[in-house]
PDB file of N, CA, C and O in Angstrom:
ATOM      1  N   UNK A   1      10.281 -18.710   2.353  1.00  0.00           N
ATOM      2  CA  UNK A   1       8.963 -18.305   2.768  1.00  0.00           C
ATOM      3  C   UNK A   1       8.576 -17.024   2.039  1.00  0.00           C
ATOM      4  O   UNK A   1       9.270 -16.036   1.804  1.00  0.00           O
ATOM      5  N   UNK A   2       7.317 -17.272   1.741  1.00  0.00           N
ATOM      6  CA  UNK A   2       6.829 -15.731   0.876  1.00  0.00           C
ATOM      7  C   UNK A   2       5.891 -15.301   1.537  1.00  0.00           C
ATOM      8  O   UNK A   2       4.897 -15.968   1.823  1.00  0.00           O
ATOM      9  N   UNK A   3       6.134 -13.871   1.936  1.00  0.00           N
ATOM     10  CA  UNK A   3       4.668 -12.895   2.797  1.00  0.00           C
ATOM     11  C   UNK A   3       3.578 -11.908   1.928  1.00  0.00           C
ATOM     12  O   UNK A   3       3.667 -10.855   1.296  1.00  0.00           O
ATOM     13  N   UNK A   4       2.807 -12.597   2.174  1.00  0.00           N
ATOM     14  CA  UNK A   4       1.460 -11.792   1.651  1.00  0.00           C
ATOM     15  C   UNK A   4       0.770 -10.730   2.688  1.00  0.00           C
ATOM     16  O   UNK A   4       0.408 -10.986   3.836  1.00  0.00           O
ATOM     17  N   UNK A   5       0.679  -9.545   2.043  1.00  0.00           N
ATOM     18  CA  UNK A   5      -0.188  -8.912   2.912  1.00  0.00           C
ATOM     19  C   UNK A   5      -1.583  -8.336   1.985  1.00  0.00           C
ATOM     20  O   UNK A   5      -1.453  -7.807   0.881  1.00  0.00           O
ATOM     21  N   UNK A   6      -2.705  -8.520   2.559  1.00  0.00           N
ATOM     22  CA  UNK A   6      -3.967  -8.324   1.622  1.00  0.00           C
ATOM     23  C   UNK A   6      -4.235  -6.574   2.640  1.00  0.00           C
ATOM     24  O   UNK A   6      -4.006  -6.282   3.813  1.00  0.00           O
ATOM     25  N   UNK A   7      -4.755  -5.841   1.567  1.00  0.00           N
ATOM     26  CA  UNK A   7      -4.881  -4.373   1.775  1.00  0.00           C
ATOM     27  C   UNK A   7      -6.452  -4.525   0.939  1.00  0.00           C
ATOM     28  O   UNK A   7      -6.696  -4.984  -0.176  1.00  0.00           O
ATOM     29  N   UNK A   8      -7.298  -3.980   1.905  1.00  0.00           N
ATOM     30  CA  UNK A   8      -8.578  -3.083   1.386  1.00  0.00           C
ATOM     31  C   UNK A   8      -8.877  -1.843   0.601  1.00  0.00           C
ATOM     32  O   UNK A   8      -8.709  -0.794   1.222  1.00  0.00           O
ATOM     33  N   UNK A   9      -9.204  -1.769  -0.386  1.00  0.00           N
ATOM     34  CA  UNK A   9      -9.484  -0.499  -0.871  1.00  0.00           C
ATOM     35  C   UNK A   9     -10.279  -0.344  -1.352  1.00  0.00           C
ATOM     36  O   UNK A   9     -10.307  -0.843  -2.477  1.00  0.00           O
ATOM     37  N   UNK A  10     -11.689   0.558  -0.826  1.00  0.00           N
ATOM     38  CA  UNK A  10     -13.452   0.880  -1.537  1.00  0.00           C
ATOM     39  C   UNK A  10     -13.472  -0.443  -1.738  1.00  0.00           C
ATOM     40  O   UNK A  10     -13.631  -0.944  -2.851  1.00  0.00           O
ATOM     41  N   UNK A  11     -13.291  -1.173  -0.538  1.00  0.00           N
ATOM     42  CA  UNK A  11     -14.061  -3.064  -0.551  1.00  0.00           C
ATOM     43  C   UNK A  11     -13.380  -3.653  -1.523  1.00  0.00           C
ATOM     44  O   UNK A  11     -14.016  -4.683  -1.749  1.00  0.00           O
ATOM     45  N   UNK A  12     -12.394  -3.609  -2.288  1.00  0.00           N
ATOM     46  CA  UNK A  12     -11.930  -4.850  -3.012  1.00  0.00           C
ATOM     47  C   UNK A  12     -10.545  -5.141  -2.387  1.00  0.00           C
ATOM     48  O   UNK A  12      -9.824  -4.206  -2.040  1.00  0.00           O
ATOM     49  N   UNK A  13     -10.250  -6.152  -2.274  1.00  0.00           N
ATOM     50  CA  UNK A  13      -8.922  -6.861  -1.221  1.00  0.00           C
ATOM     51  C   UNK A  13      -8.091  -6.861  -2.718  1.00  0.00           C
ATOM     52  O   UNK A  13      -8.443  -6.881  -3.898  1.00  0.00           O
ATOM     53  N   UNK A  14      -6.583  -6.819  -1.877  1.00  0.00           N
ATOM     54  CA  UNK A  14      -5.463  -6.842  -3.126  1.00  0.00           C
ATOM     55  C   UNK A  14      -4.677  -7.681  -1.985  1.00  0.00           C
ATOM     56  O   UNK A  14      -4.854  -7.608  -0.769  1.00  0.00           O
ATOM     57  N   UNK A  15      -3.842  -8.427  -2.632  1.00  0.00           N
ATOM     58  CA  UNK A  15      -2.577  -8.928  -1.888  1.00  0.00           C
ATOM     59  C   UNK A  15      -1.554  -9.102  -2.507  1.00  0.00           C
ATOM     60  O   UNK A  15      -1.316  -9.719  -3.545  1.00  0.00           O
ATOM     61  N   UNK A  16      -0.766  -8.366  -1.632  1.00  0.00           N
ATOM     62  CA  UNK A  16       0.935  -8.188  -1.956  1.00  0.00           C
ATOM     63  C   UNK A  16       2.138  -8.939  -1.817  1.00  0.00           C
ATOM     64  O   UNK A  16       2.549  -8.750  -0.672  1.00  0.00           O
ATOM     65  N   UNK A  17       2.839  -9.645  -2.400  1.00  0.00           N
ATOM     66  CA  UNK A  17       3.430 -10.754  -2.051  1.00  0.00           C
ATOM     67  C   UNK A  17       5.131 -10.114  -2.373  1.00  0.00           C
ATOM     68  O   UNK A  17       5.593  -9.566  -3.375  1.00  0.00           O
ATOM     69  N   UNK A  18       5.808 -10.499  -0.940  1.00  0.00           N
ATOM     70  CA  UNK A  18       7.273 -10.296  -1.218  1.00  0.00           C
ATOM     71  C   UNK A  18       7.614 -11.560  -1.265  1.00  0.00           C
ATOM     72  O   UNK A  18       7.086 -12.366  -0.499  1.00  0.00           O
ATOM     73  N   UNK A  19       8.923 -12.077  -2.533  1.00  0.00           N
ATOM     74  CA  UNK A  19       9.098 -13.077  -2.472  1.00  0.00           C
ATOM     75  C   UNK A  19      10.252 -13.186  -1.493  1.00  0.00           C
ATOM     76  O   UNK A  19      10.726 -12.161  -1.005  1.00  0.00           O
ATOM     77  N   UNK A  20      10.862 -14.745  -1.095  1.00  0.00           N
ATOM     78  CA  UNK A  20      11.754 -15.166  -0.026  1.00  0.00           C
ATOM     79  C   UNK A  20      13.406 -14.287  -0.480  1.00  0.00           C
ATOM     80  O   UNK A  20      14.180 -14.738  -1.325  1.00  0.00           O
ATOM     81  N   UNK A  21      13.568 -13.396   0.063  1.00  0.00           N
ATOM     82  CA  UNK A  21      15.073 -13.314   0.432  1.00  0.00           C
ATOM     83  C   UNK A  21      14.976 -11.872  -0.506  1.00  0.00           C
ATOM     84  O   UNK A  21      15.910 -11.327  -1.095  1.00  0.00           O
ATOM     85  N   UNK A  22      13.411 -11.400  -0.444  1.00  0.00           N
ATOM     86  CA  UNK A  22      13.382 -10.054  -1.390  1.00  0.00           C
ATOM     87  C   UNK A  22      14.604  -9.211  -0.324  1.00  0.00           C
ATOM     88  O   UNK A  22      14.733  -9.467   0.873  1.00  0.00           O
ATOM     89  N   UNK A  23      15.383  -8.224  -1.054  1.00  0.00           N
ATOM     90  CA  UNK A  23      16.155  -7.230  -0.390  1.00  0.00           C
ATOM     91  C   UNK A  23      15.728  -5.625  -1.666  1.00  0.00           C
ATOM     92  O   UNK A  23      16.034  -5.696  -2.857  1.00  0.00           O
ATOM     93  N   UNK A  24      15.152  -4.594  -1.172  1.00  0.00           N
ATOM     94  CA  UNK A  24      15.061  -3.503  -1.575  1.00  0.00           C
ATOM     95  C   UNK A  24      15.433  -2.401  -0.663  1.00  0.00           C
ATOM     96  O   UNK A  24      15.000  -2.323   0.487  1.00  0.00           O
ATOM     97  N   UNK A  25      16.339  -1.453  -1.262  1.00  0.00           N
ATOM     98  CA  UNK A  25      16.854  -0.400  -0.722  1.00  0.00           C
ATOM     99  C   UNK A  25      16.387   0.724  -1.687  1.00  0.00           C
ATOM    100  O   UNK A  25      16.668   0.590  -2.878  1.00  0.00           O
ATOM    101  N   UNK A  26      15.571   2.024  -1.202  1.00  0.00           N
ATOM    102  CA  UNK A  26      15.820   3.260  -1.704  1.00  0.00           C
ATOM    103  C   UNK A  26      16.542   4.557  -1.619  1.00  0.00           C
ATOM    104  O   UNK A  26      16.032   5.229  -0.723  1.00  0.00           O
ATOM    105  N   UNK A  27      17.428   5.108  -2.139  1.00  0.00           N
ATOM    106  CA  UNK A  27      17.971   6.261  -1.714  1.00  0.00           C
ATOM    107  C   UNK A  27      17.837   7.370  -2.833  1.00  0.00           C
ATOM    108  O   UNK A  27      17.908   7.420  -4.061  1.00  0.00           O
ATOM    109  N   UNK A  28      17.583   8.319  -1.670  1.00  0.00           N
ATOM    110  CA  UNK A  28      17.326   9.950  -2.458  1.00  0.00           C
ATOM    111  C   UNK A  28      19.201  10.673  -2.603  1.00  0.00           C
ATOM    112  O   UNK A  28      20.020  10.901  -1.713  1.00  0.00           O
ATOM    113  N   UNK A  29      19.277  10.819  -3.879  1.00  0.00           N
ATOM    114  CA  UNK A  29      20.521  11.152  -4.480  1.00  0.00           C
ATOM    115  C   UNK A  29      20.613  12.831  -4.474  1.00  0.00           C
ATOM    116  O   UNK A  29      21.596  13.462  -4.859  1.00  0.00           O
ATOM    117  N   UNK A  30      19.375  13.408  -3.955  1.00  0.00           N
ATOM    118  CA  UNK A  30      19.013  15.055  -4.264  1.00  0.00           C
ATOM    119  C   UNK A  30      18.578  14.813  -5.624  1.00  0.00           C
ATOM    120  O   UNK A  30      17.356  14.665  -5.654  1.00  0.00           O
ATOM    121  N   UNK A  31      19.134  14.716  -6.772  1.00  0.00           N
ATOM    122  CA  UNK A  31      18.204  14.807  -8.185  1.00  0.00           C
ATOM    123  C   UNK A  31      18.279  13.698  -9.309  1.00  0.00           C
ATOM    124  O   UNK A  31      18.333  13.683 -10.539  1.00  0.00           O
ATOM    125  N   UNK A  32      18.250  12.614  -8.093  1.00  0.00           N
ATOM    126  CA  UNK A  32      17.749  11.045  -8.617  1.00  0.00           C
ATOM    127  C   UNK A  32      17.494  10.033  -7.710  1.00  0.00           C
ATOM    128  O   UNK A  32      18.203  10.198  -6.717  1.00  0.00           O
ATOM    129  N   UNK A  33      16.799   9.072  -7.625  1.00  0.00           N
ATOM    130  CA  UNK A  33      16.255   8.547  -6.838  1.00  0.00           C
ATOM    131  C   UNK A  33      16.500   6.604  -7.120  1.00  0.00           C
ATOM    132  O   UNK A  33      16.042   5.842  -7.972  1.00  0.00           O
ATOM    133  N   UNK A  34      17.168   6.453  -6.274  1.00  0.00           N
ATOM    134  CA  UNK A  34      18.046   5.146  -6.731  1.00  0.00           C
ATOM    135  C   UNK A  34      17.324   3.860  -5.836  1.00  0.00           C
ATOM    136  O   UNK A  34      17.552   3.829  -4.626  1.00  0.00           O
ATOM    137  N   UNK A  35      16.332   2.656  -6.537  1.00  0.00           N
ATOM    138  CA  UNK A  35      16.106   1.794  -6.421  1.00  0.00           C
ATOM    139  C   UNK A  35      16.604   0.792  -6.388  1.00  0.00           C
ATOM    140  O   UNK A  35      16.336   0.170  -7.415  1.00  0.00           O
ATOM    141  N   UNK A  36      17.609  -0.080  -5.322  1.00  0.00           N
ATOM    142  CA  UNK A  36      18.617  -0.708  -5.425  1.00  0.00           C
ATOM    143  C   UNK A  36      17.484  -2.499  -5.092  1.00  0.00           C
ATOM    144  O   UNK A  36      16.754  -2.787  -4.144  1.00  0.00           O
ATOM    145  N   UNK A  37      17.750  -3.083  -6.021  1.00  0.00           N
ATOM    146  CA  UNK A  37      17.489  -5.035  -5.293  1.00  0.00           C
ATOM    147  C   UNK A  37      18.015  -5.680  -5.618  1.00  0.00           C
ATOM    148  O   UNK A  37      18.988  -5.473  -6.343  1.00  0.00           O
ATOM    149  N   UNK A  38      17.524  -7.044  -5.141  1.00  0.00           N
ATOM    150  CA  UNK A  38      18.379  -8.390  -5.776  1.00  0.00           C
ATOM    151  C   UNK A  38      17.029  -8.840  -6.657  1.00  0.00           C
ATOM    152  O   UNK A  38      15.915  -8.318  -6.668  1.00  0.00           O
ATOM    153  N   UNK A  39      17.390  -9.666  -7.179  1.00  0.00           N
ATOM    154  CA  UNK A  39      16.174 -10.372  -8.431  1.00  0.00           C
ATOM    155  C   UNK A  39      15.613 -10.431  -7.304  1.00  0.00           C
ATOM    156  O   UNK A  39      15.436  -9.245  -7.025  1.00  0.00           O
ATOM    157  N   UNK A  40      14.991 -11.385  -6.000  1.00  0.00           N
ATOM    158  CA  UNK A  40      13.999 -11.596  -5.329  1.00  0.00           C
ATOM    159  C   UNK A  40      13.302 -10.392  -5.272  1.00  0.00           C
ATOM    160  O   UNK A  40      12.123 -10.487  -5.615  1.00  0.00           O
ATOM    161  N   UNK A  41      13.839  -8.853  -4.808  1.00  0.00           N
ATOM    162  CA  UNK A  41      13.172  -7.438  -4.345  1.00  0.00           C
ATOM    163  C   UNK A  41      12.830  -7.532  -5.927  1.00  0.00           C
ATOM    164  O   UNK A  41      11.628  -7.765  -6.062  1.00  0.00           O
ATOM    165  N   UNK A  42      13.478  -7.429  -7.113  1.00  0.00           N
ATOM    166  CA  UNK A  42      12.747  -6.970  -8.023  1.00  0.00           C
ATOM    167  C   UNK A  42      11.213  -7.317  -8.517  1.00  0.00           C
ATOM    168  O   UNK A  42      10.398  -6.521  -8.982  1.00  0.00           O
ATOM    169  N   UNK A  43      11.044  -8.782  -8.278  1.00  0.00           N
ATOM    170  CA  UNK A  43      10.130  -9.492  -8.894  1.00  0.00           C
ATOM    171  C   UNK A  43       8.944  -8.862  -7.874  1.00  0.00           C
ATOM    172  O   UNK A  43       7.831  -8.593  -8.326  1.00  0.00           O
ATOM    173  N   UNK A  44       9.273  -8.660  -6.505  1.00  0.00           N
ATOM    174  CA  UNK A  44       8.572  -8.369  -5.504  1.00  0.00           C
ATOM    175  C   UNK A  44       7.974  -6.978  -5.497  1.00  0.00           C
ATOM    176  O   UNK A  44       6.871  -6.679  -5.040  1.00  0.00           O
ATOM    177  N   UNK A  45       8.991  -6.041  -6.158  1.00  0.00           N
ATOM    178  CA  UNK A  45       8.381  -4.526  -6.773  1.00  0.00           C
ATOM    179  C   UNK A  45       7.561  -4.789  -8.109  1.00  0.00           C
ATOM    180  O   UNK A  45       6.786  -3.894  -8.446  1.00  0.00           O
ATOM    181  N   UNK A  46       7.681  -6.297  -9.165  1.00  0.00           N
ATOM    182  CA  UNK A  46       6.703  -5.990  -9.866  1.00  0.00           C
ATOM    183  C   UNK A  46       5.754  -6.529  -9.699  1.00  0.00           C
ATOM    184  O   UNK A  46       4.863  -6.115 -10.441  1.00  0.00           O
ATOM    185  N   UNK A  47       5.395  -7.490  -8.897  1.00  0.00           N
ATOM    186  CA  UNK A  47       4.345  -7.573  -8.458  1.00  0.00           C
ATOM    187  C   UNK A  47       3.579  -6.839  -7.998  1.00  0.00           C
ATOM    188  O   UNK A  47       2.358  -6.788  -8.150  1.00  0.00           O
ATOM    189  N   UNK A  48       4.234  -6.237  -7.419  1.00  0.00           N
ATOM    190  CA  UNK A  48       3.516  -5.287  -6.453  1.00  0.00           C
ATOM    191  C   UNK A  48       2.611  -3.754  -7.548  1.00  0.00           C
ATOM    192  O   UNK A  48       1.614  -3.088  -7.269  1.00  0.00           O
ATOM    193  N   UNK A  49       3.688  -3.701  -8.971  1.00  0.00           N
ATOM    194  CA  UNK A  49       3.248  -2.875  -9.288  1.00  0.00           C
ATOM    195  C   UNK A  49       2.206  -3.314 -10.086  1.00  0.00           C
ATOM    196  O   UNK A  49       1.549  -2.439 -10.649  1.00  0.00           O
ATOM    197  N   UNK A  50       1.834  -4.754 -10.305  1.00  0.00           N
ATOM    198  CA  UNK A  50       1.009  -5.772 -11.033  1.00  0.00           C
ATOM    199  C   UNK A  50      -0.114  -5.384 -10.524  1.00  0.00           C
ATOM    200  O   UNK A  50      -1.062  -4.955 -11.180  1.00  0.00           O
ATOM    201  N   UNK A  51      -0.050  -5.588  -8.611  1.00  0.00           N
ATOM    202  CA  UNK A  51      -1.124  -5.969  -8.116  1.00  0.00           C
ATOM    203  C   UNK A  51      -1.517  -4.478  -8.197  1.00  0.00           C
ATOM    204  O   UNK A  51      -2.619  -4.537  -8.742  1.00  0.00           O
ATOM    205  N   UNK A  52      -1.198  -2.923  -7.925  1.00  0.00           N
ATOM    206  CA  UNK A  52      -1.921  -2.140  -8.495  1.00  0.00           C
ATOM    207  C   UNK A  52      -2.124  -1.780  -9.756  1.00  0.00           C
ATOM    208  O   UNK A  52      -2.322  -0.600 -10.044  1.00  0.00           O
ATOM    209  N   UNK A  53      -2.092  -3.029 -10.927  1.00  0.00           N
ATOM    210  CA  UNK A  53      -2.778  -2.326 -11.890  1.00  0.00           C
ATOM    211  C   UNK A  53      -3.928  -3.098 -12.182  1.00  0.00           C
ATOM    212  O   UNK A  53      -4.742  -2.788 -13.052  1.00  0.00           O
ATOM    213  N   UNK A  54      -3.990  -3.968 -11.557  1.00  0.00           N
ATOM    214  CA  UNK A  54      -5.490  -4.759 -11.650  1.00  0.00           C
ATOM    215  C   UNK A  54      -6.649  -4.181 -12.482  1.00  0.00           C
ATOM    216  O   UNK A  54      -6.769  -2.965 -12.634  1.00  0.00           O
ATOM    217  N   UNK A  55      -7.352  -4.918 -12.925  1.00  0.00           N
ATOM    218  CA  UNK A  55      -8.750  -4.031 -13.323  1.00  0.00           C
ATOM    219  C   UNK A  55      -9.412  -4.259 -11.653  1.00  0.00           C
ATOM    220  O   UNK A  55      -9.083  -5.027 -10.749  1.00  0.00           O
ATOM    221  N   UNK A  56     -10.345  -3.338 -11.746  1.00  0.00           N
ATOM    222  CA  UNK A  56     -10.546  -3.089 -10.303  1.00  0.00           C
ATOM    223  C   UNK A  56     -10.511  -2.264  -9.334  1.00  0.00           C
ATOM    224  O   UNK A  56     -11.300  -1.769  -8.529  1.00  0.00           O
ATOM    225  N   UNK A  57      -9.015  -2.206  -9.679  1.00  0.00           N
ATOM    226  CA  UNK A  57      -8.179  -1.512  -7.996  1.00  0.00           C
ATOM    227  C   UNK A  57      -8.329   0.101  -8.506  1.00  0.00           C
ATOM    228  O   UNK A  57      -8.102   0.543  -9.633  1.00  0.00           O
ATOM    229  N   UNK A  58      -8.736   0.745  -7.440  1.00  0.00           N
ATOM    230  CA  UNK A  58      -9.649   2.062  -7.349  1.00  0.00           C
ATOM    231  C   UNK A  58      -8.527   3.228  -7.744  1.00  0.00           C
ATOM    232  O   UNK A  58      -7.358   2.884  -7.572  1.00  0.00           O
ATOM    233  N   UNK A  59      -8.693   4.191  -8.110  1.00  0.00           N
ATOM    234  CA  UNK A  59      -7.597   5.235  -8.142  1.00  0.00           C
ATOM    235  C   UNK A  59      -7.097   5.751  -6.818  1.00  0.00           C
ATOM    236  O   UNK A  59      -7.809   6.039  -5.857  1.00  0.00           O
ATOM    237  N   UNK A  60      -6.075   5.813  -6.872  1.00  0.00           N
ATOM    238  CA  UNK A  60      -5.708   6.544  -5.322  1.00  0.00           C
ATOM    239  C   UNK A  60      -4.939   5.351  -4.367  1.00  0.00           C
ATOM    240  O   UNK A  60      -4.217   5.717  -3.440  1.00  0.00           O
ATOM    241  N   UNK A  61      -5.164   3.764  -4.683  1.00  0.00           N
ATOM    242  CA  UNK A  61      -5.027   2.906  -4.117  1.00  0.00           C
ATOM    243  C   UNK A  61      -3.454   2.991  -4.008  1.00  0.00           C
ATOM    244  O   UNK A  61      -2.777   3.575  -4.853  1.00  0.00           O
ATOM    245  N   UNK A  62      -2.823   2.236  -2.679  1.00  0.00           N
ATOM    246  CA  UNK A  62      -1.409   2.838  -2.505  1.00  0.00           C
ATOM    247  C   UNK A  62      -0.705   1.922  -1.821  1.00  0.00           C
ATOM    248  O   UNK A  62      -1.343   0.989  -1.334  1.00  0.00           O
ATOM    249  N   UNK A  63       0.260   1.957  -1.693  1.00  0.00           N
ATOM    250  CA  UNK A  63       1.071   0.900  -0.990  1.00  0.00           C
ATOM    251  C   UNK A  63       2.471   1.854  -0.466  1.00  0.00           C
ATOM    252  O   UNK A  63       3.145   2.626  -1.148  1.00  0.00           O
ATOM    253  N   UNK A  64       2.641   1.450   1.153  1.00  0.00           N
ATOM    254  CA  UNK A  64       3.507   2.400   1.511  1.00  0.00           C
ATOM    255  C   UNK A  64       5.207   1.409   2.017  1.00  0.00           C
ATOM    256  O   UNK A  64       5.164   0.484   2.828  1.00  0.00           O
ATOM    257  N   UNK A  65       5.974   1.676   1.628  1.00  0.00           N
ATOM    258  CA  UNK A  65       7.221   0.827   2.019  1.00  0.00           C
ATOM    259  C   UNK A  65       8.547   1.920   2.237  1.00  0.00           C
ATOM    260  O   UNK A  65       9.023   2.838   1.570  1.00  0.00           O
ATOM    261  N   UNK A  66       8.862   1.265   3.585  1.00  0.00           N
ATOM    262  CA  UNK A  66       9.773   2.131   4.479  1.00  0.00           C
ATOM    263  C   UNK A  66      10.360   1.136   4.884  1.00  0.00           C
ATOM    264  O   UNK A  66      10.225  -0.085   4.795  1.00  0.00           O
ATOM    265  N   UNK A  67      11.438   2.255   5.623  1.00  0.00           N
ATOM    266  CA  UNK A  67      12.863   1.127   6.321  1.00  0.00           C
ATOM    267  C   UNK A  67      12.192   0.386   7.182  1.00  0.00           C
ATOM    268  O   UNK A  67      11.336   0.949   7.863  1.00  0.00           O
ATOM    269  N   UNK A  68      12.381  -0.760   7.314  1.00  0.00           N
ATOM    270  CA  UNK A  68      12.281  -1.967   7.950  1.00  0.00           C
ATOM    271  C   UNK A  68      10.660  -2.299   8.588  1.00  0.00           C
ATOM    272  O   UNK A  68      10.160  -2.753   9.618  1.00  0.00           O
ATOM    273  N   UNK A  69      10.056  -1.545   6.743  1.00  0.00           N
ATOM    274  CA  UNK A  69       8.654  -2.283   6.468  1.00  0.00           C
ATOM    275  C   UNK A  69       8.577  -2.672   4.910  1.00  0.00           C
ATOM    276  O   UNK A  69       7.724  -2.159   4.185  1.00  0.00           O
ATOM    277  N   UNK A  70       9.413  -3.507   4.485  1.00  0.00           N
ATOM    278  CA  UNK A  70       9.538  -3.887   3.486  1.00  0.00           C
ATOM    279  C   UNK A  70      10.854  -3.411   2.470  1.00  0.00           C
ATOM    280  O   UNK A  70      11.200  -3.848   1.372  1.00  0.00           O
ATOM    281  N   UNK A  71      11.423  -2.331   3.329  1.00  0.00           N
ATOM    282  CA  UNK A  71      12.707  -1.730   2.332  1.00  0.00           C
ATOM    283  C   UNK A  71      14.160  -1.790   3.575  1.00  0.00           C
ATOM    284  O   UNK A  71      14.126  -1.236   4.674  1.00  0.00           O
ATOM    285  N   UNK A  72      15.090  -2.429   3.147  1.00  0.00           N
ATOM    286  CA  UNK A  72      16.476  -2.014   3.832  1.00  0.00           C
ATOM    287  C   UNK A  72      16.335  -0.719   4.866  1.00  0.00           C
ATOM    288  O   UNK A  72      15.690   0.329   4.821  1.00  0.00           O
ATOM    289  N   UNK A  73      17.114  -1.218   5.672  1.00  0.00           N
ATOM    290  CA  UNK A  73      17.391  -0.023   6.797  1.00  0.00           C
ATOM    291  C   UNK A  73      18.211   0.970   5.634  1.00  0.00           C
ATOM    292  O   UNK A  73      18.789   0.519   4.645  1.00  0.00           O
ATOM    293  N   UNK A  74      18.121   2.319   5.975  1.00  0.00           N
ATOM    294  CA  UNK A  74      18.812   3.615   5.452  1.00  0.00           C
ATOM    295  C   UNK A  74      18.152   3.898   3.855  1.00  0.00           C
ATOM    296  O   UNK A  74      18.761   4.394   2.907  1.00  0.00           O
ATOM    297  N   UNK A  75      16.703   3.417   3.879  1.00  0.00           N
ATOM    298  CA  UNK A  75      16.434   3.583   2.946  1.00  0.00           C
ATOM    299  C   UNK A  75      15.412   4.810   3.299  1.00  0.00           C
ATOM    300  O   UNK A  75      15.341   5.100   4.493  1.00  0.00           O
ATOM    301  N   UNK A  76      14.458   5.707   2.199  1.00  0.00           N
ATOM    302  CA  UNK A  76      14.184   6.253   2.118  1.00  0.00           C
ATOM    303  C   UNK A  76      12.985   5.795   1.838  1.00  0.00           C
ATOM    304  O   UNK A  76      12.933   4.766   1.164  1.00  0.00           O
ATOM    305  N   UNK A  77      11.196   6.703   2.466  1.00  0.00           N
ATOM    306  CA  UNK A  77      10.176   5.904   2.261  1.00  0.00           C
ATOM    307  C   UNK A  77      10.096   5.974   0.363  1.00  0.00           C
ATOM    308  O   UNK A  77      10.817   6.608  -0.408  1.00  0.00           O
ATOM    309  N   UNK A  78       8.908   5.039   0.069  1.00  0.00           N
ATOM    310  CA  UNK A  78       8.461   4.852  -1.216  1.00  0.00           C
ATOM    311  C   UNK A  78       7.322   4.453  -1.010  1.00  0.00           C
ATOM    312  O   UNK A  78       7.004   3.632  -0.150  1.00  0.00           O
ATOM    313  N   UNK A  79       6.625   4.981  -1.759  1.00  0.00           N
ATOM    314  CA  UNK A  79       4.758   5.003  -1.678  1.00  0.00           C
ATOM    315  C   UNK A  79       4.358   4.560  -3.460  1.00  0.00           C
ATOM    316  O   UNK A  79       4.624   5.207  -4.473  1.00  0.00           O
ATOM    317  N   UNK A  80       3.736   3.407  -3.344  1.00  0.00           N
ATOM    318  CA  UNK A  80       3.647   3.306  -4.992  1.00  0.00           C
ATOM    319  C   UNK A  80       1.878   3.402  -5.352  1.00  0.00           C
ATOM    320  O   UNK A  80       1.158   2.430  -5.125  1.00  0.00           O
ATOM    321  N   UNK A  81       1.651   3.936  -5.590  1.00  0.00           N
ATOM    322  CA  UNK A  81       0.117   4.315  -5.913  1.00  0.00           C
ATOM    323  C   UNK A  81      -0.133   4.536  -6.999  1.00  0.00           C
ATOM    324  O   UNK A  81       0.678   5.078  -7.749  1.00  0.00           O
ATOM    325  N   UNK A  82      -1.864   4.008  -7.529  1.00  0.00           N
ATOM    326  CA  UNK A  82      -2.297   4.141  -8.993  1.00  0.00           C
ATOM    327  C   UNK A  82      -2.896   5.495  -9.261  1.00  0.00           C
ATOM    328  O   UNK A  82      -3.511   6.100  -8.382  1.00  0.00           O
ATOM    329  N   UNK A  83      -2.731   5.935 -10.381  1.00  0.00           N
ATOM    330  CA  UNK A  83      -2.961   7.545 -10.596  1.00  0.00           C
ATOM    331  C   UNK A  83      -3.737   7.368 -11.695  1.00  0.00           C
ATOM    332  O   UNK A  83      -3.068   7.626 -12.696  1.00  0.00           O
ATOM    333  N   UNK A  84      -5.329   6.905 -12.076  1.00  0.00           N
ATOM    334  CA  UNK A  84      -5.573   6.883 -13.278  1.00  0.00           C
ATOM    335  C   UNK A  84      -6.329   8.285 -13.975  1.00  0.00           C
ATOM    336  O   UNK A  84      -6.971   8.271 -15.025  1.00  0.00           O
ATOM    337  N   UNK A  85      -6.024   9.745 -12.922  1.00  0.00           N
ATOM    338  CA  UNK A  85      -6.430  11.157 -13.511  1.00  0.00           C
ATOM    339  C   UNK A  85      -4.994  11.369 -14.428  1.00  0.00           C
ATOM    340  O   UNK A  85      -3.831  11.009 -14.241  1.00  0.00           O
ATOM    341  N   UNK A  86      -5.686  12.151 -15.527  1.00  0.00           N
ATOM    342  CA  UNK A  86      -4.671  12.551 -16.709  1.00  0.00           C
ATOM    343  C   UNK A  86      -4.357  13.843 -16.327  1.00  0.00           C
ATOM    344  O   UNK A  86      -3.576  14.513 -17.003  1.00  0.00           O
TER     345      UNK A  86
END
């Protein structure tokens, strides 16, 4: 089973799709920051980083993933957002 969640931003809908049996863990190392998955979590982080690069999708637009909202328990949050100021 694959979960989509559609997010609003300044009126244009995005949807985020984790694929079946995604597993992502983050941990803060103090001065590195370790993104652990299986191929399912990976494909599911690039999507995800797909779906914010859309033409479209507004600056600032964000996606928030925490323990046991999309990331392994004992993980650390991760917020992936588009930054298109230089």
């Amino acid at each position: 089973m694959t979960t989509h969640v559609s997010a609003v931003a300044d009126g244009t809908t995005r949807v985020f799709t984790w694929e079946e049996g995604a597993r992502i863990k983050v941990r803060n190392l103090g001065s590195e920051i370790v993104i652990e998955a299986n191929a399912a979590g990976l494909k599911t982080l690039a999507s995800h980083l797909l779906t914010l690069a859309q033409d479209g999708t507004p600056d600032g637009a964000h996606l928030h993933l925490e323990e046991n909202n999309g990331l392994e328990e004992g993980s650390v949050g991760l917020v992936l957002e588009r930054c298109d100021d230089e």
